[in-house]
Backbone bond lengths (Angstrom), bond angles and torsions (degrees), N, CA, C in turn:
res aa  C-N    CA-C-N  psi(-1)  N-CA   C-N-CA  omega(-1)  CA-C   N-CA-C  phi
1 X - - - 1.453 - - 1.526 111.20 -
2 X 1.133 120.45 -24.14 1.552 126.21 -177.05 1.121 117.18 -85.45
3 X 1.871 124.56 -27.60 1.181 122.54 156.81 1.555 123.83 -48.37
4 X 1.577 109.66 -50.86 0.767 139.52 157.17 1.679 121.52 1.34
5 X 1.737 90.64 -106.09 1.132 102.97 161.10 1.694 137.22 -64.55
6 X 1.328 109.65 24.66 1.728 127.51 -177.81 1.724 88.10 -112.52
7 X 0.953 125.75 -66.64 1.112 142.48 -176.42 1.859 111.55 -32.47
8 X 1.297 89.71 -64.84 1.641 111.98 154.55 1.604 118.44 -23.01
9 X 1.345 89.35 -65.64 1.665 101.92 179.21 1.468 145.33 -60.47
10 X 1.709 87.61 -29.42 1.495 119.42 172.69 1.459 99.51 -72.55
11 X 1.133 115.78 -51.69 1.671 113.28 -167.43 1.285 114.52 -74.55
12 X 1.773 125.50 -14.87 1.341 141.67 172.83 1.555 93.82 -58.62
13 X 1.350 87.53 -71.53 1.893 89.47 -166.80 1.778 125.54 -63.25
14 X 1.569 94.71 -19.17 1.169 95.46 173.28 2.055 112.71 -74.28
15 X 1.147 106.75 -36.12 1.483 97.73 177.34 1.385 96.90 -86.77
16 X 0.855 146.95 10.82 1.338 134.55 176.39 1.750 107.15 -98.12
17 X 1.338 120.45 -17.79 1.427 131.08 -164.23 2.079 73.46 -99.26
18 X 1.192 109.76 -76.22 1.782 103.13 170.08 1.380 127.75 34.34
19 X 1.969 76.14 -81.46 1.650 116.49 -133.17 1.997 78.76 -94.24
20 X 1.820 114.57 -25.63 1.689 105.69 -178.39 1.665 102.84 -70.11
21 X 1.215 90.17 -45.02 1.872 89.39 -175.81 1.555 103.78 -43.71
22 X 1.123 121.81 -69.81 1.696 132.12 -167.52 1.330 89.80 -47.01
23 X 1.111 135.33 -65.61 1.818 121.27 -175.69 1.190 118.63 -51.98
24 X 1.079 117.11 -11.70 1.463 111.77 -163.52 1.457 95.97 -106.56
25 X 1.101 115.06 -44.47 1.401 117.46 -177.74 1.372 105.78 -72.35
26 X 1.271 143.08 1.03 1.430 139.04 175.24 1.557 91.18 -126.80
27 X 0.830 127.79 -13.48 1.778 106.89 152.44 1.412 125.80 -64.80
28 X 1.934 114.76 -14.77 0.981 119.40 -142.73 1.365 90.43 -112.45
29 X 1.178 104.63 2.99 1.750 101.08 -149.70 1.631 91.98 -116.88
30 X 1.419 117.46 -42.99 1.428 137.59 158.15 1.475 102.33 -36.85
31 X 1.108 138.36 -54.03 1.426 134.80 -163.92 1.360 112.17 -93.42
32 X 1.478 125.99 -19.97 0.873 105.59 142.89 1.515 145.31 -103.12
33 X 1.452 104.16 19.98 1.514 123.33 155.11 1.910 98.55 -67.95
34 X 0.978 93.82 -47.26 1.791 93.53 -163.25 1.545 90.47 -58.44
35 X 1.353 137.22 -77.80 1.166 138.55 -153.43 1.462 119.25 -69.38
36 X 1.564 123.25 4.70 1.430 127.54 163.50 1.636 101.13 -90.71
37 X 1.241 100.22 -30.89 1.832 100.36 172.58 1.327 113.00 -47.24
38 X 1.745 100.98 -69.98 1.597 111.54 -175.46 1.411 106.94 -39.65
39 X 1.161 112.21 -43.99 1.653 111.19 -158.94 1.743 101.80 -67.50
40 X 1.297 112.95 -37.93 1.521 99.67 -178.76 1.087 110.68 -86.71
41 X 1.635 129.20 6.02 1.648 114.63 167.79 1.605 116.57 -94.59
42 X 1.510 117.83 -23.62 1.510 121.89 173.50 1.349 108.90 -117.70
43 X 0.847 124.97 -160.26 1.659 149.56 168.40 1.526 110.29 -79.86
44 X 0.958 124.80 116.72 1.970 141.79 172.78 1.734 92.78 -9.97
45 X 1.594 104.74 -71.41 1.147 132.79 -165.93 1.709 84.46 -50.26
46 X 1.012 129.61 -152.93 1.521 124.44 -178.74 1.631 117.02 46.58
47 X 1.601 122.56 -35.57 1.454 109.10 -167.92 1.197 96.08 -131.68
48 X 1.821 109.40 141.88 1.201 116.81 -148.22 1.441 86.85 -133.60
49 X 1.539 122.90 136.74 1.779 125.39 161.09 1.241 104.11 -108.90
50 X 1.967 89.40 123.56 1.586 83.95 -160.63 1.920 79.55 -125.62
51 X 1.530 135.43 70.36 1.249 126.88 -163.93 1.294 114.35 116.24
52 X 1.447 92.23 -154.16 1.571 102.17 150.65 1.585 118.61 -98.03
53 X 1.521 98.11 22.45 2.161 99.53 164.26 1.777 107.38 -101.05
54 X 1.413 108.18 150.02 1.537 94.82 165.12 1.857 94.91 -123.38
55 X 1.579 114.26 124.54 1.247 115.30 -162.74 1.577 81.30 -124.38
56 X 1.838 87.15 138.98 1.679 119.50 -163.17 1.784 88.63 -108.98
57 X 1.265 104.82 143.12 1.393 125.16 176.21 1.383 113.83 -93.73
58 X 1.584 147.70 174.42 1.467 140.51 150.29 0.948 77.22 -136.66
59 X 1.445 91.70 148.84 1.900 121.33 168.07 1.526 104.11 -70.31
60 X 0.990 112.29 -0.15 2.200 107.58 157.28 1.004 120.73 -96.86
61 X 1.623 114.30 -10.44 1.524 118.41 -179.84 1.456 94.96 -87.32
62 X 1.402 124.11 -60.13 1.354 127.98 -169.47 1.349 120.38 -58.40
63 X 1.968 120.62 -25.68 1.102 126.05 170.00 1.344 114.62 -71.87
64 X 1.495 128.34 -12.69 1.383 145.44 174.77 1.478 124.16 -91.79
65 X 1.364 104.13 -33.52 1.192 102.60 172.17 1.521 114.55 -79.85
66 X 1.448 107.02 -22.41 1.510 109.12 -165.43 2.022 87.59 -103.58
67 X 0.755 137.06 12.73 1.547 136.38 163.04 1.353 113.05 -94.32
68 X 1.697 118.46 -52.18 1.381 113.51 167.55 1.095 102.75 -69.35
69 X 1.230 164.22 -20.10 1.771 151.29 -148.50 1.357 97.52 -100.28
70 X 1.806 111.03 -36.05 1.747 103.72 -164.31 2.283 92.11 -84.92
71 X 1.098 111.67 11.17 1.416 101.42 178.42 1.122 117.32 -112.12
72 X 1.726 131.45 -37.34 1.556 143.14 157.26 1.543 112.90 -95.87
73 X 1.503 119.27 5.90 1.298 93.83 -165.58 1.798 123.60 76.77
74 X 1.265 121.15 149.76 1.289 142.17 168.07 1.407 104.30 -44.90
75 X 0.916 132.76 27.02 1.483 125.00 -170.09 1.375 113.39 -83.37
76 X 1.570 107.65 165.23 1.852 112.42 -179.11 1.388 107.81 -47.24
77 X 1.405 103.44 -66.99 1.493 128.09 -176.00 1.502 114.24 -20.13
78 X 2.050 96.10 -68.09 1.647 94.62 -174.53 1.927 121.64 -71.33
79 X 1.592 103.26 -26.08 1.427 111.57 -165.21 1.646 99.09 -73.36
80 X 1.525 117.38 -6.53 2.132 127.18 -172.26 1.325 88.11 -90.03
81 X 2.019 126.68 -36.85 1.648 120.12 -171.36 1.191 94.21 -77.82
82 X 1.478 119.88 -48.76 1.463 108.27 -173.18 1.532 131.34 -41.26
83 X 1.494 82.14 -51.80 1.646 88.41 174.21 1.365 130.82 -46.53
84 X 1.792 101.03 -54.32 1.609 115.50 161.94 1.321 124.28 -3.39
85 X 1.829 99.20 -78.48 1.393 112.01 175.10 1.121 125.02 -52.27
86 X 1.698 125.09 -42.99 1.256 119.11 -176.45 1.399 123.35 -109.88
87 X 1.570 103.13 116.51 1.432 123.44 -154.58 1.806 113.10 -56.91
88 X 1.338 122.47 120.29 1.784 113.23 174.72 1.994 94.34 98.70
89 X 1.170 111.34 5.12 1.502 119.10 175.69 1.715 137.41 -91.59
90 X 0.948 121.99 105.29 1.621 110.85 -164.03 1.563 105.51 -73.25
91 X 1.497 123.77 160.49 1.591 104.44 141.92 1.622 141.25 -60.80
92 X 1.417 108.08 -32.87 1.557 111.59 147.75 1.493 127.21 -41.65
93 X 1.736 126.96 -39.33 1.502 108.26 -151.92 1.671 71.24 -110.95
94 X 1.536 152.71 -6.02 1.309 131.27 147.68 1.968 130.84 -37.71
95 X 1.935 79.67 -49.48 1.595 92.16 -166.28 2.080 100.37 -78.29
96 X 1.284 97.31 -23.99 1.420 99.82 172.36 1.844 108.17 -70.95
97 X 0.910 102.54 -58.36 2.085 84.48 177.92 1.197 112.94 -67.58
98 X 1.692 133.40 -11.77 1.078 124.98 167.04 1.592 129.98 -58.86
99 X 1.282 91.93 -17.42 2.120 112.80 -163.86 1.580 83.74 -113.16
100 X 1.536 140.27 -25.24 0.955 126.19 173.87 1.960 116.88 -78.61
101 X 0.943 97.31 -33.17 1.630 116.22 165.64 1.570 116.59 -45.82
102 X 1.220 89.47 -37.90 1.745 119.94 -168.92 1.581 105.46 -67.76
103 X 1.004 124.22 -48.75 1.547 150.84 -179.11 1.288 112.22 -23.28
């Protein structure tokens, strides 16, 4: 009975390791369904893979980011206001399209 139920356990975890792969691999597959989308609704430039996020730019964000940047500079300060305004936005992935802008 102890084989048994060991045996049991192995095969738990083994479909359970399975069933992670299959999620993962259709998470993976999802994102990049999503990000061939983005690409045919804007311009390349505009969509950014930043993970498993694909974050879309507007040419009012980029005219903003690059209006405050050419007045303080890239700084912490302005890329934390930037963010403010734009909702689902870090200060990191601001100061990152800012240097991508830059390009």
């Amino acid at each position: 009975a102890v084989v048994s139920t060991q045996s049991t356990g192995v095969n738990d975890q083994r479909k359970q390791e399975q069933e992670e792969k299959i999620e993962k691999k259709r998470k993976e597959d999802e994102t990049k369904r999503l990000l061939k989308l983005e690409k045919r609704k804007m311009p390349a430039r505009n969509v950014v893979e930043c993970g498993d996020q694909v974050l879309t730019w507007t040419r009012d964000q980029d005219r903003e980011i690059l209006r405050a940047c050419r007045v303080t500079g890239p700084r912490t300060k302005t890329c934390k206001s930037l963010a403010k305004s734009f909702p689902g936005r870090t200060s990191s992935q601001v100061k990152d399209r800012f240097f991508t802008l830059m390009q």
